[in-house]
C-alpha positions in Angstrom: 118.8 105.8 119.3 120.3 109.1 118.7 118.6 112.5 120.4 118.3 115.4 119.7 121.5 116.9 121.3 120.4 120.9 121.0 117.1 121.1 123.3 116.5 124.7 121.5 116.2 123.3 118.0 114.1 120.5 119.2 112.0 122.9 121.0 111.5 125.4 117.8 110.9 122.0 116.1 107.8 121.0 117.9 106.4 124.6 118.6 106.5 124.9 114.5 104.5 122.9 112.9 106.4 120.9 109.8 105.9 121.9 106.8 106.8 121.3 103.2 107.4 124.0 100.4 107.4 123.3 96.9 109.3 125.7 94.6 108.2 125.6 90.7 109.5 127.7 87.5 112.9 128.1 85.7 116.3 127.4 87.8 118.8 130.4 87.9 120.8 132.1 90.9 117.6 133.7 92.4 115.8 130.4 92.4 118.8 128.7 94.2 119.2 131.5 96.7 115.2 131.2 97.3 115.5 127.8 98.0 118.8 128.0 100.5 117.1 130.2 102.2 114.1 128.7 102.9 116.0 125.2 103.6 117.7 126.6 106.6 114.1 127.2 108.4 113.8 125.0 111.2 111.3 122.1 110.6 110.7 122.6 106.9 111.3 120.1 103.3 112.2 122.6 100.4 111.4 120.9 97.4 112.4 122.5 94.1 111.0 121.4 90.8 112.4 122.9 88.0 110.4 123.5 84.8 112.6 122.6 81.5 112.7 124.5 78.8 110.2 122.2 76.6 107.6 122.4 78.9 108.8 119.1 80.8 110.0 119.4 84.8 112.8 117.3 87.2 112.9 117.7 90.5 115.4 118.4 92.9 115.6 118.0 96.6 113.2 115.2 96.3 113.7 111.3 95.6 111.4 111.0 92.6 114.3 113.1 90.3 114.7 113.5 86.4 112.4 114.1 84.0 108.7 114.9 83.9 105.6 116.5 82.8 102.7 119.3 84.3 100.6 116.2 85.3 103.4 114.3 87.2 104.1 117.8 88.4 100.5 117.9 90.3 101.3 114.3 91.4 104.0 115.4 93.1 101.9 118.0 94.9 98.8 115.4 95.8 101.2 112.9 97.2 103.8 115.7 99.4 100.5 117.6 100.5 102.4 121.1 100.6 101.6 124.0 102.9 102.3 126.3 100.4 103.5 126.3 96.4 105.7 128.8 94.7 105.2 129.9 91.0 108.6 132.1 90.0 106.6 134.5 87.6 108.6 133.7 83.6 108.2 136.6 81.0 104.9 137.3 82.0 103.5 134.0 82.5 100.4 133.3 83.5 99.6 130.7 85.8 95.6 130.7 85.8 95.5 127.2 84.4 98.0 125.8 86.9 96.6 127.5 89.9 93.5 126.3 89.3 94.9 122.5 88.8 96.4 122.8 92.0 93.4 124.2 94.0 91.5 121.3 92.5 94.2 118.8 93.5 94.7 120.9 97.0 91.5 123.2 98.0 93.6 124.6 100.8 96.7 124.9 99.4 98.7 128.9 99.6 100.2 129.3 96.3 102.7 132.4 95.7 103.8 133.7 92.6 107.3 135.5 92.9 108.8 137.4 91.0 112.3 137.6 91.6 112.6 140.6 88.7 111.3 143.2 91.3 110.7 141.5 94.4 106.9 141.0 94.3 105.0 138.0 95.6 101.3 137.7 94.9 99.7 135.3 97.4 96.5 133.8 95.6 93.7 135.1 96.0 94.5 138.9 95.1 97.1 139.8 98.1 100.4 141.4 96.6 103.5 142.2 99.0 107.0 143.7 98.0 109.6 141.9 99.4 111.6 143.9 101.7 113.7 141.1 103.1 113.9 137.3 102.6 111.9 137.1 105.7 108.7 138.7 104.2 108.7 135.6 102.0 108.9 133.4 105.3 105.8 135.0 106.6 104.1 134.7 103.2 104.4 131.2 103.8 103.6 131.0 107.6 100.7 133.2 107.9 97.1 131.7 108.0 
């Protein structure tokens, strides 16, 4: 059996608790840079699943993969259990529905709609923060 060979990392490890993040809306270079960046946090799953253009999704970073719809979407979040969801904000989109089909699959779940147009997050529940740095969007996620 293999251990841990860098104490430090094991020790952020354990004082974090883990957590998974799942990432929902259109790809593009923001999205991807979103997701790098939040991969490299010590202790965390990233999971990106990208909505198609007809309304379908496929997910990345996962091992479920290709194509599927909204519902299988919600499955996804049932079975992972996230700590937190992120909407990317499309053309004025609103995610009312959604939101309230994941609080219903996930009463405690912290869901975050990003815009990536001006660097605004809205954390549900009326809380809006402009992004400053990609940290802000790490203590989005982290705070209680």
């Amino acid at each position: 059996m293999l251990l841990n060979a860098n104490p430090k990392l094991s020790q952020v490890t354990t004082m974090r608790k883990l957590k998974t993040v799942i990432l929902y809306g259109q790809v593009g270079l923001h999205v991807i840079g979103v997701e790098a960046y939040l991969k490299k946090q010590v202790g965390w799953e990233v999971v990106r699943i990208t909505k198609q253009a007809n309304g379908g999704t496929s997910s990345a970073g996962t091992n479920s993969g290709g194509t599927c719809s909204d519902r299988h979407f919600l499955h996804i979040v049932e079975k992972k259990k996230p700590g937190a969801v992120i909407l990317y904000k499309e053309d004025g989109k609103n995610y009312q529905d959604l939101t309230g089909l994941l609080l219903g699959v996930q009463p405690n779940l912290r869901i975050i709609t990003l815009n990536l147009d001006n660097n605004i997050a809205e954390v549900f529940g009326g809380q809006e923060v402009d992004l400053k740095e990609a940290m802000d969007l790490v203590f989005l996620i982290d705070c209680p």
